[in-house]
N, C-alpha and C positions, 0 to 999 in steps of 0.2 A: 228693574226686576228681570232676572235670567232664569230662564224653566232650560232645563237640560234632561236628560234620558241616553239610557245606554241599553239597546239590543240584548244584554243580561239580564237585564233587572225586564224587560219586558216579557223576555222566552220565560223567565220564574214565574211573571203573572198570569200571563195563559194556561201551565204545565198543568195538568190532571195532579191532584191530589194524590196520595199514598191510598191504596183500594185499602177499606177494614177488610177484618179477615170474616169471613163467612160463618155463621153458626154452626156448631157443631148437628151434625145428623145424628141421632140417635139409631144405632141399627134395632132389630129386631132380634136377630140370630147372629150370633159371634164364634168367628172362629178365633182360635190360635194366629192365623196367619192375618185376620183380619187385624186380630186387636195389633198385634207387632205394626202393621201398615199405617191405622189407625192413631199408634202413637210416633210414628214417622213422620205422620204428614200435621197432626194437633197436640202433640204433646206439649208443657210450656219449657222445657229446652229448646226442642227443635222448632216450637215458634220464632222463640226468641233469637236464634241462631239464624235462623235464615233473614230478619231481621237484620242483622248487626252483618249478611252477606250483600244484602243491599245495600246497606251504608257505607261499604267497603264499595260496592259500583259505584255509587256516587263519588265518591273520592278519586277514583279512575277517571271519571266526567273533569274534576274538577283538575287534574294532572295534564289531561289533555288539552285544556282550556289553554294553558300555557302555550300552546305550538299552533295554536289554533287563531285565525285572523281575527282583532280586536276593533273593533265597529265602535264610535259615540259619535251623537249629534249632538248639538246646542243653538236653541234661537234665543236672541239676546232684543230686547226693547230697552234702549237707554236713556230717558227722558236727560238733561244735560245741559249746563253752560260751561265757558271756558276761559278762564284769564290767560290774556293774550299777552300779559307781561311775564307770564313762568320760560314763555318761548325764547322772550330778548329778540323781537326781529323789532327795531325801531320804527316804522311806519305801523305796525300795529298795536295798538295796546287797549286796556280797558276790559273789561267784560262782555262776552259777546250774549246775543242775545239767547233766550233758551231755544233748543233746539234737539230731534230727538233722533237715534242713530237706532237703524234697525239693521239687523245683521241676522244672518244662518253659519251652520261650521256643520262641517263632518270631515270627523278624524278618522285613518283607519292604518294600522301596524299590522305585522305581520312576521313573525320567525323563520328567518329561513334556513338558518344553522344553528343549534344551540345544545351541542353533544349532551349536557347535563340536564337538560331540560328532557328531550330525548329517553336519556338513561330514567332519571324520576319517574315519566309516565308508565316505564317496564317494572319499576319497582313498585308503581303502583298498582300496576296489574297483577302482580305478584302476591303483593298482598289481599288482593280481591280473589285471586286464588284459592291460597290459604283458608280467606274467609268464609268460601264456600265449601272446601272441605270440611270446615269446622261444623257446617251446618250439618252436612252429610254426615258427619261423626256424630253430633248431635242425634241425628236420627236412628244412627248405628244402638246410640244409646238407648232406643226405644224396647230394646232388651227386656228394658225393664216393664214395661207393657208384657211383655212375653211372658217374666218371670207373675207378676200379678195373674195374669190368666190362668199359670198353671197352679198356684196357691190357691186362686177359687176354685181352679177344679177340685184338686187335692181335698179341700174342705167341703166340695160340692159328694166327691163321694166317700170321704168320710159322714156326711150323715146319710148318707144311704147306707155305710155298713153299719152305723149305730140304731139305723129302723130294720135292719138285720137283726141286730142283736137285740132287742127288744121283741122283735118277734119271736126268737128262741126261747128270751128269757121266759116271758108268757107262756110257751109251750111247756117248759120246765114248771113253772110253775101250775100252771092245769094240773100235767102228771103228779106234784108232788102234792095237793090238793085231794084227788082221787085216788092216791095210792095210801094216802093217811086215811082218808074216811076208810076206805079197806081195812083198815087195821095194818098194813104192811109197813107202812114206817113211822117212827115216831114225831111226834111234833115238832122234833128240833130241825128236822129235815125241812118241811114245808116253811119253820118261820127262815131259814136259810136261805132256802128259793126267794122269799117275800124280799127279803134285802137285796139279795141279787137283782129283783126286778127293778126297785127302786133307785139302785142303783145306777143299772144301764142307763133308765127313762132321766137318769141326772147327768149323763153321759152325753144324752142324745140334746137337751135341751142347752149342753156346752158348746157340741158341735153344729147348732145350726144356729148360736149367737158367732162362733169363729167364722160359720160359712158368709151371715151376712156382714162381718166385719171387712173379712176379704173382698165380698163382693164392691165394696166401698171403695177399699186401696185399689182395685183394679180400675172403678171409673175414674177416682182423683187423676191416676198413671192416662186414662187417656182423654182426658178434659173433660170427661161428658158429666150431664148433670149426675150429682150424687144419689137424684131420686130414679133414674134407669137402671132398667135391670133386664138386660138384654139376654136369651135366651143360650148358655153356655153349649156349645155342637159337639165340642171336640171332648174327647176322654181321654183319660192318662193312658200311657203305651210306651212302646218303644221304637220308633220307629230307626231307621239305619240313618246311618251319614253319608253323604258323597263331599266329602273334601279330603286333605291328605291327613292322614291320620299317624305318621311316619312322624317324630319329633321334628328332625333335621330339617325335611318337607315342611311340614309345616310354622316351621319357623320363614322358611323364606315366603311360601305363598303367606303370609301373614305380614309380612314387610315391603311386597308387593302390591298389597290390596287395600292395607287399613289407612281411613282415609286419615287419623289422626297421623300417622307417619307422614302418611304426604304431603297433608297439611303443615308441618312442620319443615318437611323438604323445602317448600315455597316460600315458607316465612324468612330460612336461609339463605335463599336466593333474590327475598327481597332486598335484603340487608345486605347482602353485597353488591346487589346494583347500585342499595342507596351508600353505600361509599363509594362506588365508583364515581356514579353522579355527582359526590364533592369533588371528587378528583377530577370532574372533567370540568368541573369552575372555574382551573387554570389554563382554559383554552379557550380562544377568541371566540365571540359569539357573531353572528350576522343578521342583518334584521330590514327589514324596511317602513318607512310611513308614508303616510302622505296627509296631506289640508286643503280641505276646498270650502272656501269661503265666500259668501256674499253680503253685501253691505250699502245702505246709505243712508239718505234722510226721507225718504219716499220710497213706499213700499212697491211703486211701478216702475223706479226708478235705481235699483242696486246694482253695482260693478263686481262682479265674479270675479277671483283670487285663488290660486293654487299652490301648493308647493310639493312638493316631493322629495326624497331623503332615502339614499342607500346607507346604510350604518356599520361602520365594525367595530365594535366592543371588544380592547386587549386586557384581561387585569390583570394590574401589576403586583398592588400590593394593597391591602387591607387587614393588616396588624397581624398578621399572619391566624386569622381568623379561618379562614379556610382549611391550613394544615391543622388547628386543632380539633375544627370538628372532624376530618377523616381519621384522626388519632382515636375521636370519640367512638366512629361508626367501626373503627378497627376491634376493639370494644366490644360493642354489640355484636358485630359476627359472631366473636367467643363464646360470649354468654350464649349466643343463639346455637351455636355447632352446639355446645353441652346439654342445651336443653334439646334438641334433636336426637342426640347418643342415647339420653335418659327416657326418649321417648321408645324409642327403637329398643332398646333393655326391656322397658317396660310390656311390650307388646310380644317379644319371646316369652317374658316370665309368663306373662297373661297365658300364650300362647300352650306352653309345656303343665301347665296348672290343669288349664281344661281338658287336654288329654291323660293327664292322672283322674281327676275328677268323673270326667267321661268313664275311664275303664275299671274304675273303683264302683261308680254309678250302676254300670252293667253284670257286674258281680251281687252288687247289691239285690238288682231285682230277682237275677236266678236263683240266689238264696234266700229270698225274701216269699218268694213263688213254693219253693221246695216247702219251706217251711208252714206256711200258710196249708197246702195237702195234710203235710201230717198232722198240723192242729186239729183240722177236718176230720178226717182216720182215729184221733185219740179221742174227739167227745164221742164220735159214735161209736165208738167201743164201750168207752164212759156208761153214757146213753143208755146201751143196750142191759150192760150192768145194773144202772139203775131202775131202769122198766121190770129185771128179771129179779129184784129184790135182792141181789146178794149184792150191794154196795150202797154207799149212803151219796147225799148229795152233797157233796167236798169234793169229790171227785169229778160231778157233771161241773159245779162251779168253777172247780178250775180247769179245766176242760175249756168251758165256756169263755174264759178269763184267756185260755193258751191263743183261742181263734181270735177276738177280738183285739190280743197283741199284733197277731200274725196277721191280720185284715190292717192295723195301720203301717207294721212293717213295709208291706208289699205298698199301699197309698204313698207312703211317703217315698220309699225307696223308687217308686215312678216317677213320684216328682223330680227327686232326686233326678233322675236320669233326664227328663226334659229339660231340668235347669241345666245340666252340664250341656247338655245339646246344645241347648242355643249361648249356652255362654260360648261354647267352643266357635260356633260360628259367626260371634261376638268378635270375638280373639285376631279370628283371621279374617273379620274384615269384611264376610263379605252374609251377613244379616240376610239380606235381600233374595239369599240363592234357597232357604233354611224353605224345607217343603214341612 
């Protein structure tokens, strides 16, 4: 019976486990900037992503291993007899009697030149690069955390302006109540008002099933339970940008920055090391071993054994196996330079999109704002008509009907403009800077 072990398999059974990931915290109070963080560091992309950046280390671990000194023992107990006629020495023969041979070994090699081995562990690295940009981009994507916050806002004060408008409607409807028992207008006027009220209160009961809907899509976006409901800080606005806002500009700081581009830069340069690294298959390797051994039939009694061994490895030929995978990895560069071009394309277009969107957005809310005064200005003119009796309630209702347009114009046209914001700083890559 031989029990062997190798210094791999023992550094595996000691190693720490993989840590779980920690529960998520519920905040209390959430900002904008938090939730974007929030879905950076627990979202299930960027879990997953930094995930798959580890695994990508471990690969580097296991690329290095190759240049790295190779260690095995083995203890050997050989309980044993021997026919002494396999030998052919004529004064011995017959079967000798049982006898047991104990013995130790440690092997141990080691790379001293091995250009392609070399090469693979830089490609390996390369692509742990890659891997970790990806995670980064991942997180870049936590955008969408951002965009969910501002859709809860958005519907957070959308039904604050629909308990607006119900409070108006109510006041309309008072007045149109006490203006009919006066005798001053006719009952078509008050059942008018009655529906309008009805109305709005069907309005309001829309807007605060969308507000808790959203609120939902915003915890799934940052893992937390579906039953939290953390206190929203921030409020729609406009705040400015500081990045280049110039197309030209901002296409380069965008090509500069996004880690998906770079990501992709790496995966390029993995793929050309890993062809290089076939190519350098055709050049001699160096190496050394060595054996030390001990042996005999009593265990106080064993003779020690060594050997040692410089090596050079030339290869000649092997079915020309080798020129056709560097043929292959020639191959793969290709495909990879094009999916790097299409990536970089894609990151302009993204790029010049957000600064339309952005300045179409910013248009939006000035007109959205202007608009919203004069609906203000038109019921209370309305209003006063209808208090002073010479107009009917058609004209407060729609009056009523102009502001609660112009109250979700201006909501949305806000939103609007925080989506372009952070998409723009999406774009170019750099999320992280986004106040």
């Amino acid at each position: 019976m031989t029990l062997r072990f190798a210094l791999p398999l023992l550094l595996a059974l000691v190693a720490p486990p993989l840590a779980a990931q920690a529960p998520a915290v519920v905040p209390e109070r959430l900002s904008l900037l938090e939730a974007i963080a929030l879905g950076r560091q627990q979202g299930i992309a960027a879990t997953l992503a930094n995930v798959n950046a580890r695994v990508a280390g471990t690969r580097v671990g296991q690329r290095r291993a190759d240049i790295l000194p190779q260690i095995s023992g083995a203890l050997g107990v050989a309980p044993q007899t021997r026919n002494l006629d396999e030998i052919g020495i004529p004064v011995a023969s017959g079967v000798t009697d049982p006898f047991t041979i104990y013995s130790a070994q440690l092997r141990a090699s080691q790379v001293i030149f091995d250009a392609s081995a070399f090469t693979r562990l830089k490609s390996s690295s390369d692509s742990a690069q890659a891997a970790g940009l990806d995670a980064r981009n991942a997180g870049e994507l936590a955008a969408a955390a951002g965009l969910a916050y501002l859709r809860a806002q958005a519907a957070e004060e959308t039904v604050h302006a629909r308990e607006a408008d119900s409070a108006l409607a109510a006041n309309l409807l008072d007045q149109a109540r006490k203006l009919h028992e006066a005798g001053v207008t006719p009952v078509i006027d008050l059942t008018r008002n009655e529906v309008n009220s009805a109305a709005v209160q069907i309005q309001l009961l829309v807007a605060r099933n969308q507000r808790d809907r959203a609120r939902l899509d915003l915890m799934r976006a940052l893992n937390l339970p579906l039953s939290a409901s953390p206190v929203l800080v921030d409020s729609l606005g406009t705040p400015a940008v500081d990045v280049p806002t110039v197309p030209a500009e901002a296409v380069v700081y965008a090509l500069e920055h996004r880690s998906d581009v770079q990501a992709e830069r790496e995966r390029t340069d993995a793929v050309t090391q890993g062809r290089r690294a076939v190519g350098y298959e055709n050049l001699p390797s160096f190496g050394f071993s060595g054996l030390w051994q001990t042996s005999g039939q009593e265990t106080d009694d064993l003779d020690y054994s060594y050997q040692l061994q410089f090596g050079l490895q030339v290869p000649i030929l092997d079915g020309f196996r080798r020129q056709r995978r560097y043929a292959e990895q020639s191959l793969r560069l290709d495909a990879q330079q094009v999916r790097q071009r299409d990536v970089e394309q894609q990151a302009e277009q993204e790029t010049r999109q957000s600064l339309l969107d952005l300045a179409s957005a910013s248009d939006g809310v000035r007109i959205a704002t202007d608009r919203l005064r004069l609906a203000g200005l038109e019921f209370s003119q309305a209003d006063e008509r209808f208090r002073a009796g010479v107009a009917g309630s058609v004209e407060t209702t729609q009056a009523q009907q102009a502001v609660v347009n112009a109250r979700d114009a201006l909501i949305q046209s806000r939103a609007a403009y925080g989506i372009s914001r952070i998409s723009l700083y999406r774009s170019l890559g750099v999320l992280g800077r986004l106040q």
